[in-house]
N, C-alpha and C positions, 0 to 999 in steps of 0.2 A: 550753386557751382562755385568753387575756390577762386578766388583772386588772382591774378598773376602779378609777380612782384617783378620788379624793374633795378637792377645794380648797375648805378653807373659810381665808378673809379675816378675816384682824385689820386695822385700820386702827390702826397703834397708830406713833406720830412719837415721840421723845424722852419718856421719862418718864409714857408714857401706856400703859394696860389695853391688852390683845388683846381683840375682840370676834368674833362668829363672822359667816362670811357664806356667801355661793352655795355651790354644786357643779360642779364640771365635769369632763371624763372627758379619759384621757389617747390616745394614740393606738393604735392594736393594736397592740403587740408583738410580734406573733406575726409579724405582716407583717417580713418581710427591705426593707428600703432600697433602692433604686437608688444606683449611683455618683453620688456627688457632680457637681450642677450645675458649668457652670464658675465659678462664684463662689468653690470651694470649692479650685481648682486652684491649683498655684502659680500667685504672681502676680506677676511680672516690675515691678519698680521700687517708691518709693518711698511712691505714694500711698496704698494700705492702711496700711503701718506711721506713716507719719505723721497721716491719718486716725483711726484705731485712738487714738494718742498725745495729739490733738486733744481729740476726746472724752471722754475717760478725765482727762485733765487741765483739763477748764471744767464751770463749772458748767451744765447746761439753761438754755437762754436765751443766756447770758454769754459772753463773747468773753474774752480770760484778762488780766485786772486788771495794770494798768500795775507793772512792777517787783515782780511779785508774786515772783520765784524770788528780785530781790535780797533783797528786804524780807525775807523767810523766811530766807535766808542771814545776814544778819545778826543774826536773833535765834538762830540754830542757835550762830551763833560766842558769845552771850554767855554761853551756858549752861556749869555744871562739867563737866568731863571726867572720867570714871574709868574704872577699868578698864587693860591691858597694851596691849602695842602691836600693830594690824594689821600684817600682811606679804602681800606680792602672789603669788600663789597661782597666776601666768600666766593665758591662755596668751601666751607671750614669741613665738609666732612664727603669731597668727593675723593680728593686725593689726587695723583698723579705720578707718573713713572721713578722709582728710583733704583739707581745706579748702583749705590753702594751703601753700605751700613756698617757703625761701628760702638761699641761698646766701651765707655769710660771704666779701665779698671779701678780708676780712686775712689768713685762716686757712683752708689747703687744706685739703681734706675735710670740711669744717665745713656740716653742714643743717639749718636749723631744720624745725620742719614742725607746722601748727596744724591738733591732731585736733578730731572733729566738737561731741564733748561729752566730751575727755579732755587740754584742754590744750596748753599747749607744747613738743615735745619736740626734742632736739637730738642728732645724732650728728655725733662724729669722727673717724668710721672710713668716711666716703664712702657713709654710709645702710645701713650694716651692724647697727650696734648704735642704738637710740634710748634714752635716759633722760631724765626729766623735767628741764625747764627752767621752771617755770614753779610757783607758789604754791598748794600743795594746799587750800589754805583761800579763796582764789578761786571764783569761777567758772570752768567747766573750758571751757563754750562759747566755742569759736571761729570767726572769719569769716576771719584772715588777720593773716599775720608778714611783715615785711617787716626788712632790714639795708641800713644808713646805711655808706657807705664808710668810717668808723673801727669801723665793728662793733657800732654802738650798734642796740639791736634794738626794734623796732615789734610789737605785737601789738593786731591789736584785736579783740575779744569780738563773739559771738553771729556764727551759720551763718546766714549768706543764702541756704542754698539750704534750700524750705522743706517740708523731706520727711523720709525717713526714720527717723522717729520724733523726732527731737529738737528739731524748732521749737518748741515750746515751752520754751525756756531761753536767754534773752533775754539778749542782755551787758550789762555794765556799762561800756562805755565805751574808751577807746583807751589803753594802758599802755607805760611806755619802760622797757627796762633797760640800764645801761651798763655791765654785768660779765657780759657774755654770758649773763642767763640766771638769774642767782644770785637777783637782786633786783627788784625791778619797782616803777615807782608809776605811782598815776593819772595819767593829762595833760588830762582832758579827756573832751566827748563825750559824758558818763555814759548819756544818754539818747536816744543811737543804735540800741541796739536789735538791729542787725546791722550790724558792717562786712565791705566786700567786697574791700577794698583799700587799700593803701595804697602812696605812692609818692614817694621822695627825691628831691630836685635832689643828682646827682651833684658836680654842681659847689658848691652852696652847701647842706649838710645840714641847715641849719637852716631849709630849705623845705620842708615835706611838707605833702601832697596828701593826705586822705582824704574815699572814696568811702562812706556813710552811708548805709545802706539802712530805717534804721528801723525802728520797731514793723511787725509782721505783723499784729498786732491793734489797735493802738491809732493814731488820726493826730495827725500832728502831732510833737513832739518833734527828737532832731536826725537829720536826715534831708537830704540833698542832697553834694555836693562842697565840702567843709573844705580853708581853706588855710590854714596856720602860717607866720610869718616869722623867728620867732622860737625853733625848737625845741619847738614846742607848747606852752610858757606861755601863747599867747591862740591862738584861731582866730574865723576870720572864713568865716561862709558863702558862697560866691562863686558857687552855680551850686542854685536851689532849684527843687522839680518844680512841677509844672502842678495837683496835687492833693495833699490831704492824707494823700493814702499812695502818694506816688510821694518812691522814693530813689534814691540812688547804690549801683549794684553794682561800677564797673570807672573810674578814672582814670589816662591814660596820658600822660606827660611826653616830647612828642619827642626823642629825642638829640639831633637833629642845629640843635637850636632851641626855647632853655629856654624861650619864650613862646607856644609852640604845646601846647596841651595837648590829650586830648580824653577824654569822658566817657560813663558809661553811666547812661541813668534808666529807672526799673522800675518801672512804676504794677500795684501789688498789693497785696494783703490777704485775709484772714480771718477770717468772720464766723459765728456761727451760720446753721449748712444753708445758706451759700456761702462758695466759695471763687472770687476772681477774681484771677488772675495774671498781668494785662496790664491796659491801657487809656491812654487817651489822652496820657499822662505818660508813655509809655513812648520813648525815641527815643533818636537819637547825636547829640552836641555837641561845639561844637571851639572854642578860646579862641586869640586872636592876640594876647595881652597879657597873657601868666602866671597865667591863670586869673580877672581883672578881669571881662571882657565874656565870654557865651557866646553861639551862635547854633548850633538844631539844623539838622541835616541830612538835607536830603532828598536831590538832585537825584539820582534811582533809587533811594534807600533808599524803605519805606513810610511815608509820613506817621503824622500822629498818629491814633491812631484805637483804639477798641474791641477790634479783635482782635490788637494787636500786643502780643506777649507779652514774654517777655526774649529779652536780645538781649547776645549774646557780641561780644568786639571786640579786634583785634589791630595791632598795628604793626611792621614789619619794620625792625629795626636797623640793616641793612646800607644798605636802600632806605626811606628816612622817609615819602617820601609814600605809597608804598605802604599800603593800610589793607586788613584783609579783615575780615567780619563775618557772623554768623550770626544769623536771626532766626526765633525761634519763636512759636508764635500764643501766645493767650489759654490755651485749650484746652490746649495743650499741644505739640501735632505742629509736626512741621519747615514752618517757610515757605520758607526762600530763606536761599543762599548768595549772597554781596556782594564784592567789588571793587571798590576804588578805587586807581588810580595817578596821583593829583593832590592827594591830601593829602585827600581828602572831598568836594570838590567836585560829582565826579562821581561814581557806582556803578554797575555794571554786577552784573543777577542772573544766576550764572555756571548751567550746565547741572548738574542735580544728578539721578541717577539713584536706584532704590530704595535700595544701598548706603549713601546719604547720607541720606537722606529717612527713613530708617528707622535709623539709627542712635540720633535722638533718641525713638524708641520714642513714646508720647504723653504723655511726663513733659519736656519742651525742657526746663523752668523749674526742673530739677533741675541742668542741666550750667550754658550760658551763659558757652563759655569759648574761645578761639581763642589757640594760639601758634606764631609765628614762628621758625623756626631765626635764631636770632641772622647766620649768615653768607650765607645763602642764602634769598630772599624768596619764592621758588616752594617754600619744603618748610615745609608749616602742617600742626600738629597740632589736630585739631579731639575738644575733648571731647563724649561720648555715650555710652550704653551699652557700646561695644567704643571703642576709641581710634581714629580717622580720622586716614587720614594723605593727603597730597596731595604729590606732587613736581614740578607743573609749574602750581601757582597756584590749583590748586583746578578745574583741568576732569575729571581722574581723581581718581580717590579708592580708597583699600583700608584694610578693617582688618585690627583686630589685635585678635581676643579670642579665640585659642586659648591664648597665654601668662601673660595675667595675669591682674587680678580685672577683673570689669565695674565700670562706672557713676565716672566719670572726672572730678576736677576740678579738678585743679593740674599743674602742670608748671615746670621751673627746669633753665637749663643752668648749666653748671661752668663760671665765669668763669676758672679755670684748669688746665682743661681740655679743650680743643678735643672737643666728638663725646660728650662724657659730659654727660647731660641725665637730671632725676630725676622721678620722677610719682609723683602722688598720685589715689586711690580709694578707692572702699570699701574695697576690702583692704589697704590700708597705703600704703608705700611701698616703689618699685621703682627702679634706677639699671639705666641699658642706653650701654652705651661706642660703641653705634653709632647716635649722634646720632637716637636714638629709633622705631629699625626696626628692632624685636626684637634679639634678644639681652637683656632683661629680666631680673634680679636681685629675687628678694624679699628686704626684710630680715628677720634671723634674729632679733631681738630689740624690739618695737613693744605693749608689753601694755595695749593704749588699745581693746580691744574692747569693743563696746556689748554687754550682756546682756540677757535676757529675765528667765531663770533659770537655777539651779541643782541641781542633786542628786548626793545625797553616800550614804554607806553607813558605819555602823559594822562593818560586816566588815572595811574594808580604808579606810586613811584614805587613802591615796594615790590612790581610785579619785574620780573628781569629773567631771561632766556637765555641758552649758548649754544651751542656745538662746541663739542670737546673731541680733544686726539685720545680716542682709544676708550670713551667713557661716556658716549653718546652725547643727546641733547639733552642737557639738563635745568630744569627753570625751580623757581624760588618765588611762591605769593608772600613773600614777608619773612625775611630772616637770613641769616646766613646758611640754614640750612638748606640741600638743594635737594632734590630727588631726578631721576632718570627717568625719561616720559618718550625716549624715543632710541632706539639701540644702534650699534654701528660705531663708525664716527662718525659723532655729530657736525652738521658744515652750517647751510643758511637756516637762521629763525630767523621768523618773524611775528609780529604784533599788532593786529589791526588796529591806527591807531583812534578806530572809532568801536572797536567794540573790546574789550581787553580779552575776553575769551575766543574770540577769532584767533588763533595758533596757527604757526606753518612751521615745521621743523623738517629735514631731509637728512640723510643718510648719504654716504657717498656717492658720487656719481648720478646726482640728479634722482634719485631717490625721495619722492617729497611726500608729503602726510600734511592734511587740513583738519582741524579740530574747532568744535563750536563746544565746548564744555571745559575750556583752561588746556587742555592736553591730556584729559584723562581717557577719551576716546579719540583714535587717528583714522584719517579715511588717505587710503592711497591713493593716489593720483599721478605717480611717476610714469603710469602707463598709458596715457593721456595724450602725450607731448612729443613732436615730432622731434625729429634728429639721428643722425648716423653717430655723431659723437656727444657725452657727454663730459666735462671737467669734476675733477674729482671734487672742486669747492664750484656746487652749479648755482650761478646766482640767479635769485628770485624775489622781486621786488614787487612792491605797489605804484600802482598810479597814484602822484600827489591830488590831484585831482579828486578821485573816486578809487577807495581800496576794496572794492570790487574788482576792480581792474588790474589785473597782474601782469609782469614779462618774466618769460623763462626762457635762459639763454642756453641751449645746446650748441652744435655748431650753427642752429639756423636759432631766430627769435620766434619765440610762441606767447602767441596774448591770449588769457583769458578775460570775459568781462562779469563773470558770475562767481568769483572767488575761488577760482582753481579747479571748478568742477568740470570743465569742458576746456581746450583749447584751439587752437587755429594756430599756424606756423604763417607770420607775416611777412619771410625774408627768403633767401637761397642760403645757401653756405657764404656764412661772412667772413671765412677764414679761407686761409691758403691749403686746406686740406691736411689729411695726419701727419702726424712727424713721422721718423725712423727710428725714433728709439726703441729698441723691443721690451723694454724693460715697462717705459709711461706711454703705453700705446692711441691713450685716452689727446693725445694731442691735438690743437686744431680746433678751438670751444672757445666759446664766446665767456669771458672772465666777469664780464661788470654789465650791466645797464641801469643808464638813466632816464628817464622820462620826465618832459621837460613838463613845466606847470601851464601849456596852453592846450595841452591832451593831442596834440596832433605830431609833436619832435620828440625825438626816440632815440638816443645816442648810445650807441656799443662800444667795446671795448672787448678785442681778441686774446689770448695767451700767445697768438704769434706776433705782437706787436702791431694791431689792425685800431684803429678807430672809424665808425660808423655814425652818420648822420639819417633819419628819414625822417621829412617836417610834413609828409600824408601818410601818418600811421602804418609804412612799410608797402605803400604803392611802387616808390622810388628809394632808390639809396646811394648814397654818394658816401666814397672813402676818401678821410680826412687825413689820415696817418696810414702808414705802413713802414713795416723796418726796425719799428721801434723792439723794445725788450717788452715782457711780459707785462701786458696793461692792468692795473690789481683797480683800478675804479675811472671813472668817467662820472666828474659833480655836474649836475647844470644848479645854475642860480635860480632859486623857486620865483623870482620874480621876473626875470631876463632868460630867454631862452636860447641868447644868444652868448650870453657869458658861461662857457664853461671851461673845466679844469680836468686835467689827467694828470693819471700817477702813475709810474713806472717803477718797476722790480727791477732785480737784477743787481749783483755786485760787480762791477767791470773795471778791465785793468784799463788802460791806457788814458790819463789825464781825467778832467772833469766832464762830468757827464748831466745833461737834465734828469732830475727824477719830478719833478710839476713844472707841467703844460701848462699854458692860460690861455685863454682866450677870448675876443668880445663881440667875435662879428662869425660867429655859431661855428670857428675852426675853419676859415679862412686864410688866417693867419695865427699861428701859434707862437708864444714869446718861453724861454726861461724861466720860469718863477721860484727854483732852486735853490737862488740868494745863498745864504751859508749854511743851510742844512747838512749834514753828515753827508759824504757820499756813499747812500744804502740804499736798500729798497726803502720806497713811502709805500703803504699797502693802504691808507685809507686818506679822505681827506672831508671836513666840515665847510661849511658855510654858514657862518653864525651871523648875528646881529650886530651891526654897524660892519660887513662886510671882514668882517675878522675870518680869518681861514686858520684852523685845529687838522693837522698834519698826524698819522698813526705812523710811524717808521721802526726799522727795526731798535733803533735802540729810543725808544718811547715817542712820547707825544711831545709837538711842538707848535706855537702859534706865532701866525704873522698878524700885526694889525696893519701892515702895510700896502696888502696886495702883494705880498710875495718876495717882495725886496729885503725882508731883513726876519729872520726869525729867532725868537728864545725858546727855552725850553720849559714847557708848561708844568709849574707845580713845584710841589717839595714832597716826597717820599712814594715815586713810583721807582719803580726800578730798572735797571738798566735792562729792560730784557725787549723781546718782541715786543707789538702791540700788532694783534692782525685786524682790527675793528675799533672803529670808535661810534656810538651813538649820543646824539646830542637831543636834548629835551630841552626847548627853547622856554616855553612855560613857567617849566621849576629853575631855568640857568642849572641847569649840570650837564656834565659831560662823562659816559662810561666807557670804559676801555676794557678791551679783551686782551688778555695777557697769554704768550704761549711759553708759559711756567709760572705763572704768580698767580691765577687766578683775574678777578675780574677787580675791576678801580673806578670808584668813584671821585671825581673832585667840581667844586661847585665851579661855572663862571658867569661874566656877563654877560 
């Protein structure tokens, strides 16, 4: 017969007593689960991981505070550094989302390529090899690179495309480097928010065009089509939206007639529980006077309107007036495939069958991207899910996603090399010799992977596991090479740390697989485990004690004591119930647990700002916290199970905020432990030796040895980017970090 579980309520915020309250009862146990709804299934595209991302990073209510990632990066940089140097840890040849790509005309084989949230990278081996180009101490987020015919290079900051986990990391602005890469400065822009393009006058370089897409959350700012005359010392707005969150995603400079310009605007935003990705501001423009006057374009495109979403837009080099374009709703799904052969004038919506129409899956607002073979105006590549291809103008259509990664957003042909054309996706980048109809090349060398997390083992230092955005879970017995052993996106691994081949890797939404062979065979078990809701990142731990002994947090905790093969549900719903957002419906899920090292306290941590205490294995439970922002961990001390610490999410406006709890009499009373850390999310937190505390925040890692009162920032050459996990291997003294854009970092300590 099941248990009945006991909740009794503290109401206890900052610095304040536990009091007791209700009871309520958790579900039968005994009862076996049905297979997961489909909410619970893979989920095909971006909008859960950026959803998920959303939330976790705003405060209830708030929409995410203007420049909050710079603001926070700048106080990260003031701080002392100590500590030995990070070293990147691969994997070299998984890859990860990029944005935009660009081809050095002075220098054959030369490709920039601007990853999602891992900066600028360059190879000179024809996209073989990638290494950074671009200032680790920057912002890593990027929207797009572009190259000036002497080689001077263009980046500008923050992903216009607003998914996959990392819209929230907003650029700083548009940056020039004239030493390919070495060096960069501001030019401008600072409070654009996302660029989506950027675009030279071949003939006079000291003309560029950039497309400004803006705050996602905030309106207002620089947002519209920017023109420089001068090498961006000054710019001048020339083409501004209909609303105050309509930007520029796309500006294109005709060859064949440096005063015909044409333009793409994107009326969208993000708000608490909405999200609108189109509206009235959304359309295509054309300038007859180097971008002075604009005038949008209908005559067969769709007018302005409500459901007009983003809208992709190409021009054929060979054939100038030729224009093609793609336009997706509000919502998201495919509307209409577009021709024009009079320069915009006119458009024709061309015959588009399921192949097309379902390419952009219900995510359009993800791709938003049309390219022309430079020699041939009938062969357009259309980004989507699988890569669209067209050889006779766009009335046939075929893909291509048996060979490469899905979900498509750049492309660049070899200025000197007829037929050789390179792409960009989530998974990296690809070069194909036959002017981009397969034949497909991954590069060997691209370590700009987005993480979830991490796991490590003192058995063997060389064994190391993740969960990745968009590339599953992928581990490494020794090397920097990785391989994929579990599909989806990748969220919690884990590593028995008594057996090294005991594996636990899960897929979104509580989705979890046990392996006793390294990961080469997975046994499911997500259908095992009670709960009405699961978190898109479900965590799943070991007992310190005995890692036999696991918690799986839904809305309710589940222990198993046989390694994941059986569970029991030990608690009620420890959250306040689902949110409203229709969008991340998944709301109301237990974020973190700890189990303390005396096998009987068990400390939770909600996504609605909830911490949990039970010191009889989930007889009883008393609430420690509530109110708080999204709880991203609950540490207990493996020796004291009454010392523990919380970290909190969330960028918020108004004044100074805690983002670490402490505490020593098991959250009775909780103190500040914040001291000068950035004000960001912390997503993870260590307990090391001599009581030293290792901090994962959005803009890297940082250590107190003081208990909290004063922190540096740990190391020399990680990068300014996320870190959503850290693992610490007391044994060998190192510390690894999950990076979401650089891949994984190792650095040793004490």
């Amino acid at each position: 017969m099941a248990r009945r579980h006991r909740l009794s309520v503290a109401l206890a915020a900052v610095v304040l007593t536990s009091t007791t309250a209700a009871l309520s009862a958790a579900p039968d146990a005994t009862a076996v689960p049905p297979r997961p709804p489909d909410e619970y299934r893979p989920v095909r595209g971006p909008s859960a991981p950026a959803e998920f991302r959303y939330h976790q990073k705003t405060a209830p209510g708030e929409a995410l505070p203007r420049h909050a990632y710079a603001t926070a990066a700048q106080a990260a940089r003031r701080l002392p550094t100590v500590g030995g140097a990070w070293r990147s840890v691969g994997p070299t040849n998984v890859g990860g989302r990029i944005t935009s790509l660009a081809l050095d005309p002075t220098r054959r084989d030369t490709v920039y390529a601007a990853a999602a949230s891992g900066g600028v990278w360059v190879s000179r081996d024809a996209g073989r090899r990638f290494e950074p180009a671009w200032p680790a101490d920057r912002t890593q987020a990027m929207g797009a690179v572009a190259v000036a015919p002497d080689g001077t290079v263009y980046a500008g900051t923050g992903e216009v495309n607003p998914g996959g986990g990392s819209i929230t990391y907003e650029g700083t602005g548009l940056y020039v480097s004239r030493d390919r890469g070495r060096t960069w400065r501001l030019l401008g822009l600072h409070d654009s928010g996302a660029i989506g393009a950027i675009t030279i006058d071949p003939a006079d370089p000291r003309r560029i065009f950039v497309a400004a897409a803006g705050s996602l959350y905030n309106a207002g700012g620089d947002r519209g089509v920017y023109r420089s005359t001068d090498g961006g010392v000054t710019w001048q707005r020339v083409l501004a939206g209909a609303t105050a969150f309509t930007g520029a995603t796309e500006v294109l400079l005709d060859p064949a007639d440096r005063d015909r310009l044409y333009a793409v605007l994107w009326d969208h935003r993000r708000e608490p529980d909405l999200r609108t990705y189109g509206g009235v501001g959304s359309g295509v423009y054309r300038s007859t006077d180097g971008g002075t006057t604009w005038r949008l374009l209908t005559g067969g495109l769709p007018g302005a309107a409500a459901a007009v979403g983003r809208i992709g837009l190409a021009q054929a080099r060979s054939d100038p007036d030729r224009l093609y374009a793609i336009v997706n709703s509000t919502s998201g799904p495919f509307e209409g495939f577009y021709a024009s052969s009079d320069g915009g004038d006119n458009w024709t919506r061309l015959p588009a069958g399921p192949e097309l129409t379902e390419s952009q899956s219900t995510f359009g607002w993800w791709f938003g991207k049309v390219w022309v073979d430079p020699a041939d105006p009938r062969h357009v590549h259309l980004a989507g899910v699988p890569l669209m291809t067209t050889k006779d103008g766009g009335r046939t259509w075929s893909a291509d996603a048996a060979t490469i990664h899905v979900d498509h957003h750049a492309m660049a042909w070899d200025p000197h090399r007829p037929g050789r054309v390179y792409l960009g996706n989530d998974g990296g980048v690809y070069r194909s010799d036959a002017n981009g109809d397969g034949g497909w090349v991954k590069a060997v060398h691209e370590p700009y992977t987005q993480f979830y997390s991490a796991a490590i083992t003192p058995q063997d230092v060389t064994r190391i596991s993740g969960g990745t955005q968009d590339n599953g879970s992928v581990r490494s017995w020794g090397g920097p090479a990785f391989n994929e052993y579990l599909g989806g996106d990748g969220e919690e691994n884990q590593i028995n740390p008594l057996d090294k081949e005991n594996v636990y890797a899960c897929y979104q939404y509580g989705n979890c697989f046990w392996s006793v062979d390294g990961g080469d065979t997975m046994t499911y078990f997500g259908n095992q485990v009670a709960g009405a809701r699961r978190n898109w990142f479900t965590p799943l731990v070991f007992d310190p004690r005995d890692p036999r002994v696991m918690y799986y947090g839904a809305n309710v905790l589940n222990r198993s004591t046989d390694g994941g093969r059986t569970w029991s549900a030990i608690s009620g719903d420890l959250t306040g119930g689902p949110g409203r957002d229709p969008v991340y419906t998944n709301y109301g899920t237990i974020s973190t647990v700890a189990p303390a090292g005396d096998g009987r306290t068990i400390y939770v941590g909600t996504d609605d700002g909830r911490v949990w205490v039970t010191r009889d294995l989930g007889e009883t439970w008393r609430q420690l916290l509530s109110g708080q922002p999204w709880v991203t961990r609950v540490v207990v001390d493996p020796h004291d199970a009454g010392r523990i610490y919380v970290t909190l999410s969330a960028y918020r406006s108004g004044g100074v905020r805690p983002y670490v709890l402490g505490s020593v009499d098991g959250g009775r009373r909780f103190v500040d432990l914040s001291g000068n850390l950035p004000q960001a999310p912390v997503n993870d937190l260590v307990i090391a030796r001599g009581a030293t505390l290792y901090a994962a925040t959005d803009q890297g890692v940082f250590v107190s040895r003081t208990g909290g009162r004063a922190w540096s920032r740990l190391g020399r050459g990680l990068p300014m980017v996320p870190v959503d996990d850290i693992e610490y291997d007391a044994g060998h003294h190192r510390l690894v970090a999950a990076t979401f854009g650089r891949g994984l970092y190792e650095t040793r300590v004490n």
